[in-house]
N, CA, C and O atoms as CSV, one atom per row, in Angstrom:
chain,resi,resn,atom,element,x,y,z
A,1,UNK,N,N,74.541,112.082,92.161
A,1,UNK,CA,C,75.810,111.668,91.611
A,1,UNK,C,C,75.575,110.438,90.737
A,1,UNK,O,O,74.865,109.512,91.130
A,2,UNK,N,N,76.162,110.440,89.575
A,2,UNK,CA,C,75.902,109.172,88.575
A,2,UNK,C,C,76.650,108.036,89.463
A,2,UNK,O,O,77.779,108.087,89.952
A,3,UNK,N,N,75.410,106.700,89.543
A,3,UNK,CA,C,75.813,105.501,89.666
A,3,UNK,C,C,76.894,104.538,88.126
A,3,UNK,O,O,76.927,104.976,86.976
A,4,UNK,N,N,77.530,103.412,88.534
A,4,UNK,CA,C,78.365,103.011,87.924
A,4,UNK,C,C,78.363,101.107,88.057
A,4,UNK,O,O,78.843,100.730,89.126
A,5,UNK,N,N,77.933,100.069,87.197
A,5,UNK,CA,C,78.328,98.965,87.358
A,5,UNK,C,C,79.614,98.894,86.402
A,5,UNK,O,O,79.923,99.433,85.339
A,6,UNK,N,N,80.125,98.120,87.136
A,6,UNK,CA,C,81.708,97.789,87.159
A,6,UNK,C,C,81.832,96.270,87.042
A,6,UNK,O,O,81.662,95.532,88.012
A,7,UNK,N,N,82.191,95.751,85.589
A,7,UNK,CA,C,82.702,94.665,85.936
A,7,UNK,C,C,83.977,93.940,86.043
A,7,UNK,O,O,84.722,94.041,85.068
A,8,UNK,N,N,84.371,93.230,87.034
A,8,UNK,CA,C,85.621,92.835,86.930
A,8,UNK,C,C,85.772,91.290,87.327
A,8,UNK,O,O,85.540,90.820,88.441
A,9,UNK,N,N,86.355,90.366,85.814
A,9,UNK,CA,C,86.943,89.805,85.953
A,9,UNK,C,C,87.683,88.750,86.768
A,9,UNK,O,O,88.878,88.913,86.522
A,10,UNK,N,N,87.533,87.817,87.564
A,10,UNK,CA,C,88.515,87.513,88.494
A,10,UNK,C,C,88.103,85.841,88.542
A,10,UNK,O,O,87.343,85.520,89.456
A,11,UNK,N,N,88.468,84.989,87.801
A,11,UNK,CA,C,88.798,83.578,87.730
A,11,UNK,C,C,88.781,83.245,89.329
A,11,UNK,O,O,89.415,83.662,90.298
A,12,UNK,N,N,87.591,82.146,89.096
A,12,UNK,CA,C,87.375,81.548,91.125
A,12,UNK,C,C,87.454,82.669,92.206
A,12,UNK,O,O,88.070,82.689,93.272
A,13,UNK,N,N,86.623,83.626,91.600
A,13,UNK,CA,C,86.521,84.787,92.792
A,13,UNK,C,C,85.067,84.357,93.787
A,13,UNK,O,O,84.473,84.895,94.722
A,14,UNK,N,N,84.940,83.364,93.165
A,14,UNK,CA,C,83.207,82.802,94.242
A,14,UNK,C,C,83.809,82.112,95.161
A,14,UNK,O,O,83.552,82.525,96.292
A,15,UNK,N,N,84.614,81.091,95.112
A,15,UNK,CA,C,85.305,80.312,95.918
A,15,UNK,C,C,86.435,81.264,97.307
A,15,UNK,O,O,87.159,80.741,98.154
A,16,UNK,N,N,86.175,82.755,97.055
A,16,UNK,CA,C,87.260,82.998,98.132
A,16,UNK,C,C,86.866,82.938,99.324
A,16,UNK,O,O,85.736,83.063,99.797
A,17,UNK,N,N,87.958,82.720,99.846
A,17,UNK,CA,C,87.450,82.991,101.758
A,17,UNK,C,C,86.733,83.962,102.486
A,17,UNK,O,O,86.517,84.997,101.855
A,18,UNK,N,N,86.327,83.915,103.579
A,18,UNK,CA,C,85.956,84.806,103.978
A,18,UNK,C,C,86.850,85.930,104.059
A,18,UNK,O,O,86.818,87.078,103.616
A,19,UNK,N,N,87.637,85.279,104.737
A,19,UNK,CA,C,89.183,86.367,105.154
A,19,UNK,C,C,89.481,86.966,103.652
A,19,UNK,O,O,89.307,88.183,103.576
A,20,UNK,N,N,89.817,86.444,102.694
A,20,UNK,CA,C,89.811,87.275,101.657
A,20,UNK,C,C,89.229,88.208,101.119
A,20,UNK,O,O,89.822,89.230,100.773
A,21,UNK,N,N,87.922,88.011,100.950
A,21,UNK,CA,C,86.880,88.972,100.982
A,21,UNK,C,C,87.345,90.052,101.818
A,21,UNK,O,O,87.971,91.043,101.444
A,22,UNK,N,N,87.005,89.783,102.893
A,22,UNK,CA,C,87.112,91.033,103.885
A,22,UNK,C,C,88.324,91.825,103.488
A,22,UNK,O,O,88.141,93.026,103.292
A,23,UNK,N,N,90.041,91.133,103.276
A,23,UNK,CA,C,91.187,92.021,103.177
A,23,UNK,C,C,90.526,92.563,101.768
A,23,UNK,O,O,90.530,93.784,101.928
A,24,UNK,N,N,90.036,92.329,100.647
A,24,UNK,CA,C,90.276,92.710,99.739
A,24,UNK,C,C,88.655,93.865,99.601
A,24,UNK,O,O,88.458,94.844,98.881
A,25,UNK,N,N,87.931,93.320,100.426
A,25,UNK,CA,C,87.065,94.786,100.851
A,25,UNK,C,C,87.760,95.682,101.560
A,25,UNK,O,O,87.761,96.810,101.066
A,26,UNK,N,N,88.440,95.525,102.708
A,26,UNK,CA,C,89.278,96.777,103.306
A,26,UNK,C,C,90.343,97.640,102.346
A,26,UNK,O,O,90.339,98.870,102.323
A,27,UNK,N,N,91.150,96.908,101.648
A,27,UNK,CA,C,91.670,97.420,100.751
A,27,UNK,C,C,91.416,98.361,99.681
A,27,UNK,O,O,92.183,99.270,99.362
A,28,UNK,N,N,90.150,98.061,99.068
A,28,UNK,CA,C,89.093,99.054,98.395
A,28,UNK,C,C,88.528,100.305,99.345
A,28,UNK,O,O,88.364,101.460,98.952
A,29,UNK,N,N,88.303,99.868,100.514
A,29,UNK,CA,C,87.900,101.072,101.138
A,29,UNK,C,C,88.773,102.102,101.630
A,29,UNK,O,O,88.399,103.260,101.814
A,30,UNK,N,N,90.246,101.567,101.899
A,30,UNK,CA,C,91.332,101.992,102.156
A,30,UNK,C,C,91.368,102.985,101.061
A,30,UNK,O,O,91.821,104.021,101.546
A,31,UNK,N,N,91.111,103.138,99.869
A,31,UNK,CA,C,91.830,103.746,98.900
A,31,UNK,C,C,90.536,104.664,98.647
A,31,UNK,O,O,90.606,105.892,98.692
A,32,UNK,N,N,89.557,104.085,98.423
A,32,UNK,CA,C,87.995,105.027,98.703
A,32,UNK,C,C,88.838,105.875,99.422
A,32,UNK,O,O,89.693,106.475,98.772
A,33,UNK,N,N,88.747,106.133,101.204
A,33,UNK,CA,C,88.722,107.382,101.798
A,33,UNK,C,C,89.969,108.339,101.086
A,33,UNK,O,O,89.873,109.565,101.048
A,34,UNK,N,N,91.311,107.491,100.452
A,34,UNK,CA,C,92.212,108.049,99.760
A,34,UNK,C,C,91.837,109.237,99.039
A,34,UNK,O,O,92.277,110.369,99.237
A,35,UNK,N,N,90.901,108.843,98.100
A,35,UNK,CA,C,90.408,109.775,97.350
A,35,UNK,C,C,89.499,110.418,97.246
A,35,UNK,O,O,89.112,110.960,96.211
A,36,UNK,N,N,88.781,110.484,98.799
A,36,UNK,CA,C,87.897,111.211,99.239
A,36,UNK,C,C,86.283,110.992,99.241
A,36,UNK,O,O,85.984,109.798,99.271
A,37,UNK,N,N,85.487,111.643,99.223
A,37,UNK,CA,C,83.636,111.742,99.264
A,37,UNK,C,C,83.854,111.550,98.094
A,37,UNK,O,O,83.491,110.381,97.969
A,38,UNK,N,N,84.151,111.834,97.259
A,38,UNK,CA,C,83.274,111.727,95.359
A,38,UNK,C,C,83.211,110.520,95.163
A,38,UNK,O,O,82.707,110.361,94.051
A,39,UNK,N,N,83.534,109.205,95.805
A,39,UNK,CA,C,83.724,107.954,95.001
A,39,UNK,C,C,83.098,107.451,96.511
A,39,UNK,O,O,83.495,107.600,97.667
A,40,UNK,N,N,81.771,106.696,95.825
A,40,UNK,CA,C,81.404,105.604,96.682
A,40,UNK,C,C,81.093,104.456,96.788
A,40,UNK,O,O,79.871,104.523,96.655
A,41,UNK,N,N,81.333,103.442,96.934
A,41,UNK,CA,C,81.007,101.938,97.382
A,41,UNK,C,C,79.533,101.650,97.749
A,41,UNK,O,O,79.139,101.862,98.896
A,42,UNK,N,N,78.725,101.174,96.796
A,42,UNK,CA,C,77.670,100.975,97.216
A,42,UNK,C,C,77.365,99.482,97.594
A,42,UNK,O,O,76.744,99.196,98.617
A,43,UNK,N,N,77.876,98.474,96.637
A,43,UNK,CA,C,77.759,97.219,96.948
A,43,UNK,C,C,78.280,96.425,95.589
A,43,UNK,O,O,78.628,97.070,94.600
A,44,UNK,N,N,78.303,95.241,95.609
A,44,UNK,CA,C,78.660,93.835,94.959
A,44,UNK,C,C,78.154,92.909,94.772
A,44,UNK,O,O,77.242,92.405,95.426
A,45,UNK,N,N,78.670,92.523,93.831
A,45,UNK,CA,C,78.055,90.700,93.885
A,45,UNK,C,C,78.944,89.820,93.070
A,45,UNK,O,O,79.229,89.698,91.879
A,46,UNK,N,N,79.257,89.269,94.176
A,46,UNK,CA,C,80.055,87.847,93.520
A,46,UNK,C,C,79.779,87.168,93.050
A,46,UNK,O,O,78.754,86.683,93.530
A,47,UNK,N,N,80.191,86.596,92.020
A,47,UNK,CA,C,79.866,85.293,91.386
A,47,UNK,C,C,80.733,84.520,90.720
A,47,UNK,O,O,81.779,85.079,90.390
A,48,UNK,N,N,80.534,82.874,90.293
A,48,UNK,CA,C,81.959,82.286,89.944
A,48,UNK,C,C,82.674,82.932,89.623
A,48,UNK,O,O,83.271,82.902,90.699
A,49,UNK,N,N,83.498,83.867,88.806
A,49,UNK,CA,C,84.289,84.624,88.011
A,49,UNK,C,C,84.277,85.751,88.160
A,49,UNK,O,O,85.223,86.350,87.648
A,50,UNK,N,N,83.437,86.416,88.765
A,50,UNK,CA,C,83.288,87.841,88.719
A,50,UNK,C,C,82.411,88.557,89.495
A,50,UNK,O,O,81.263,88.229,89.791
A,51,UNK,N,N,83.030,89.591,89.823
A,51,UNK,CA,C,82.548,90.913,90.236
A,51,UNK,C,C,81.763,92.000,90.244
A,51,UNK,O,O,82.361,93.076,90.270
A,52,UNK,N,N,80.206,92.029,90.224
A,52,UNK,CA,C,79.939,93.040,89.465
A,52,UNK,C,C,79.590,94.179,90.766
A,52,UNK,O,O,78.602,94.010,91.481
A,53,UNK,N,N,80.720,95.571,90.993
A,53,UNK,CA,C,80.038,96.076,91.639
A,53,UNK,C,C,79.139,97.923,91.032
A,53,UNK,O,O,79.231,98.417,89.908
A,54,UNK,N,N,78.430,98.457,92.151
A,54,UNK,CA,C,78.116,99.210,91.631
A,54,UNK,C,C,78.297,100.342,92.637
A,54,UNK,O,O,78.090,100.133,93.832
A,55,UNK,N,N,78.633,101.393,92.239
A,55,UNK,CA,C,79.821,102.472,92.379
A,55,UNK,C,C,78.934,103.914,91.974
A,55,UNK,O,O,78.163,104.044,91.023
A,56,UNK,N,N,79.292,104.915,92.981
A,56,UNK,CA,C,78.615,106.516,93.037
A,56,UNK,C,C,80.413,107.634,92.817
A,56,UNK,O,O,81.156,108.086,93.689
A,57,UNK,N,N,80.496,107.700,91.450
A,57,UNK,CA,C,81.510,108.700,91.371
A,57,UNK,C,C,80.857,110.004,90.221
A,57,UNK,O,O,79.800,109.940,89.594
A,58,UNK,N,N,81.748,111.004,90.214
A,58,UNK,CA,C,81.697,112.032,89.089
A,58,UNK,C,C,81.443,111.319,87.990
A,58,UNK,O,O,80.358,111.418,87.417
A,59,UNK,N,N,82.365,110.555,87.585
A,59,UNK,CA,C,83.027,110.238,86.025
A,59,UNK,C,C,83.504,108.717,86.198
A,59,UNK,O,O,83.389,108.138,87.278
A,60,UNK,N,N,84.117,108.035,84.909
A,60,UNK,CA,C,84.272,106.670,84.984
A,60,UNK,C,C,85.660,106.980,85.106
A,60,UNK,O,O,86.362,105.969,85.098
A,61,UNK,N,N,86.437,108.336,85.246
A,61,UNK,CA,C,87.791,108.487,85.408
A,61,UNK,C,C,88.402,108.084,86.713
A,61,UNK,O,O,89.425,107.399,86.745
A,62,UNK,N,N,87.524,108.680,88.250
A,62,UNK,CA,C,87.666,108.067,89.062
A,62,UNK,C,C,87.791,106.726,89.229
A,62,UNK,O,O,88.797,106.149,89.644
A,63,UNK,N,N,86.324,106.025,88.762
A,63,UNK,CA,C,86.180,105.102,88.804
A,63,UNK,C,C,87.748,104.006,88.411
A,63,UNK,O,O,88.211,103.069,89.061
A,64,UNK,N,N,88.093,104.460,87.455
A,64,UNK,CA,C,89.301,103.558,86.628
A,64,UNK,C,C,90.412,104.173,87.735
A,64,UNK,O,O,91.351,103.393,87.893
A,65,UNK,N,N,90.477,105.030,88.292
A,65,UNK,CA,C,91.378,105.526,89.151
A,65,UNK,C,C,91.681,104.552,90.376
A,65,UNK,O,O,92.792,104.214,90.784
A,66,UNK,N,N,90.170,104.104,90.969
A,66,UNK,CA,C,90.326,103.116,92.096
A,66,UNK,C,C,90.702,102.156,91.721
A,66,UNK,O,O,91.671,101.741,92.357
A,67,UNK,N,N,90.378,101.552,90.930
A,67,UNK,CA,C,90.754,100.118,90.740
A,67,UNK,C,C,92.213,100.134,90.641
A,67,UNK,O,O,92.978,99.404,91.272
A,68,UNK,N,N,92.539,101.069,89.758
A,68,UNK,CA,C,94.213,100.850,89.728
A,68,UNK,C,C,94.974,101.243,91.025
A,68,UNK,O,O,95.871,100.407,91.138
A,69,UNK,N,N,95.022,101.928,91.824
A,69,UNK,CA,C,95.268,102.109,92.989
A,69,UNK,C,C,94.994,100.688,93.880
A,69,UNK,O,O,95.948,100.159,94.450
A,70,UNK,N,N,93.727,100.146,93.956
A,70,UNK,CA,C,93.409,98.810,94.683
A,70,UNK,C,C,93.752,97.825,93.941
A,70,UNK,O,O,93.562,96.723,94.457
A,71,UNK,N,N,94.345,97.835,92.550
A,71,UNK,CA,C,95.135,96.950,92.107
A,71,UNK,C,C,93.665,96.112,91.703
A,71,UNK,O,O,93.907,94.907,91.773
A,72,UNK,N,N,92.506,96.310,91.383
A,72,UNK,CA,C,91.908,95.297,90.776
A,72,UNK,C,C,91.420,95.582,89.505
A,72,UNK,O,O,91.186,96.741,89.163
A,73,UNK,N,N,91.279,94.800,88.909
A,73,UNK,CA,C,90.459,95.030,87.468
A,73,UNK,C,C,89.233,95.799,86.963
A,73,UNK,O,O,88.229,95.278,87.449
A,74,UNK,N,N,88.903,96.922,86.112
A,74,UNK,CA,C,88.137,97.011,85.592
A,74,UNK,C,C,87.573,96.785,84.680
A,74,UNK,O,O,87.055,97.755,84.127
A,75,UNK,N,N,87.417,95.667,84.169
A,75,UNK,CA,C,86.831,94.857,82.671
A,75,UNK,C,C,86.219,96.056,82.104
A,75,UNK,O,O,86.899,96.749,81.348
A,76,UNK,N,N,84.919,96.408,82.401
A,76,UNK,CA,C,84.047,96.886,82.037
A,76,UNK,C,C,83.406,97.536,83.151
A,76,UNK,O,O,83.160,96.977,84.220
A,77,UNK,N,N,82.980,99.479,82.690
A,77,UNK,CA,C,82.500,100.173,83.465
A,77,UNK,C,C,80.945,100.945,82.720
A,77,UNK,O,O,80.972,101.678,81.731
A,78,UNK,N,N,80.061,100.670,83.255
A,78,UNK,CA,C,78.962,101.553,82.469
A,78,UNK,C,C,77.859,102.272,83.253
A,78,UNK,O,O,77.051,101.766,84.032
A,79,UNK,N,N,78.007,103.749,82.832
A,79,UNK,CA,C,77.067,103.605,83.167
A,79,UNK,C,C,75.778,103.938,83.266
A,79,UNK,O,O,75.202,104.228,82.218
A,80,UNK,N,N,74.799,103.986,84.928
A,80,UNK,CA,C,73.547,103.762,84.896
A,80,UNK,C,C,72.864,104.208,84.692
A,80,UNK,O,O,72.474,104.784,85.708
A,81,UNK,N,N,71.774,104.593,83.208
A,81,UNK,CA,C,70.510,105.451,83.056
A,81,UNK,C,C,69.387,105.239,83.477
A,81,UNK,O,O,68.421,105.891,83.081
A,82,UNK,N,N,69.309,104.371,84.281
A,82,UNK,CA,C,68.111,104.204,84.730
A,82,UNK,C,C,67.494,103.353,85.476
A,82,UNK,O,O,66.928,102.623,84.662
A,83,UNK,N,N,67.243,102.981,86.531
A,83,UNK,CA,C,66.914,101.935,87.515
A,83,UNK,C,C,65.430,101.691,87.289
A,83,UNK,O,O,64.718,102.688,87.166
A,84,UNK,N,N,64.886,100.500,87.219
A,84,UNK,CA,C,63.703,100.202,87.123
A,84,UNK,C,C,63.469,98.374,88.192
A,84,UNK,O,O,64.235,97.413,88.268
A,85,UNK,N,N,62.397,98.562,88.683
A,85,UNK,CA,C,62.196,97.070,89.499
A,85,UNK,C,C,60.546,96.920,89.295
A,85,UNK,O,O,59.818,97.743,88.741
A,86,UNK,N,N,60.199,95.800,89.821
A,86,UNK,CA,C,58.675,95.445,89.273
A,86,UNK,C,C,57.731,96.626,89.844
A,86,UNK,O,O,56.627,96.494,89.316
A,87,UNK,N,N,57.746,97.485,90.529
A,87,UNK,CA,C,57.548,98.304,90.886
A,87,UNK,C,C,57.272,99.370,89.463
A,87,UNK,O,O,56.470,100.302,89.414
A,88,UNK,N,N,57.983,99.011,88.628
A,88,UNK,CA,C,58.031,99.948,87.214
A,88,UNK,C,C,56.827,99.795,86.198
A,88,UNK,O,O,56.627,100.516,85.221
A,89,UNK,N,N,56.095,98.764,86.596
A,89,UNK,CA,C,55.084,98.074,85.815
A,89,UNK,C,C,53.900,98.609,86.184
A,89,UNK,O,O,52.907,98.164,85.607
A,90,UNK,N,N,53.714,99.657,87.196
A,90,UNK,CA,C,52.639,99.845,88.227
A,90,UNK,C,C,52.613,101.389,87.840
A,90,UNK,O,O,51.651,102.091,88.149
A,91,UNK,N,N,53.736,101.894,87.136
A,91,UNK,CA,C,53.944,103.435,86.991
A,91,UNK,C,C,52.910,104.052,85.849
A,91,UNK,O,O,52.587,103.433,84.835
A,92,UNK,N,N,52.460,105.350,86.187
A,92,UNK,CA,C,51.254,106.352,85.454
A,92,UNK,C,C,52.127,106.793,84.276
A,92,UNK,O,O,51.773,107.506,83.337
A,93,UNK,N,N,53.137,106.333,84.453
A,93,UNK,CA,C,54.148,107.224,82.918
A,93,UNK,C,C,54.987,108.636,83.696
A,93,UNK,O,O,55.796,109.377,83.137
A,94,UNK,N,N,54.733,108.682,84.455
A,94,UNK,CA,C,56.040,109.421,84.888
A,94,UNK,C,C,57.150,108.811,86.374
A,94,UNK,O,O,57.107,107.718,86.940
A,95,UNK,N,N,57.905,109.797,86.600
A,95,UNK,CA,C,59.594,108.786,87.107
A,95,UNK,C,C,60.160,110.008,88.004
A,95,UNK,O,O,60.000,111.226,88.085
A,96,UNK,N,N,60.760,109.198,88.503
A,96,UNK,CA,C,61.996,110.172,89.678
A,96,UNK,C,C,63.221,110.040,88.457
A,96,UNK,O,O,63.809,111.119,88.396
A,97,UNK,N,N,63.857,108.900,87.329
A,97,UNK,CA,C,64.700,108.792,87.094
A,97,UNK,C,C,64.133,109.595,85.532
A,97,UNK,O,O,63.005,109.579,85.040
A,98,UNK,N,N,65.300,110.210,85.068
A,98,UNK,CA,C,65.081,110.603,83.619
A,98,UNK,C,C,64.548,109.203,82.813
A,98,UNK,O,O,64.293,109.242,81.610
């Protein structure tokens, strides 16, 4: 299933609480099972301002689907052709990823 980074937006989103975090992770997941297996939550990362998470759906249609349902922003959705880590430097010229 195509992966997806997602960025969103969110002025002093580093500074939130714990408790925030958490309601506003449950809330996302709340709406995940809403719309079933095709859309998955893989993980995040916070930082002063923003959000970047990265996301397992069909299409970026879903994708724009959750957010509006969880009421959060999708700045920017793209996505992923290709994963590479230092691990990539060591490769014979061929790949698991296209």
């Amino acid at each position: 299933m195509p992966e997806f980074v997602i960025e969103r937006n969110m002025t002093g989103v580093g500074n939130s609480s714990a408790a925030d975090m958490q309601q506003a992770s449950q809330n996302s997941c709340n709406v995940l099972r809403e719309l079933g297996p095709e859309i998955q939550w893989v993980h995040s990362y916070v930082t002063d301002d923003k959000i970047y998470c990265v996301y397992r759906a069909p299409d970026e249609g879903m994708i724009r689907e959750h957010a509006q349902k969880a009421g959060l922003p999708a700045n920017s959705i793209a996505k992923v052709r290709r994963v590479i880590d230092p691990t990539t430097a060591e490769m014979d010229g061929t790949s698991m990823y296209p």
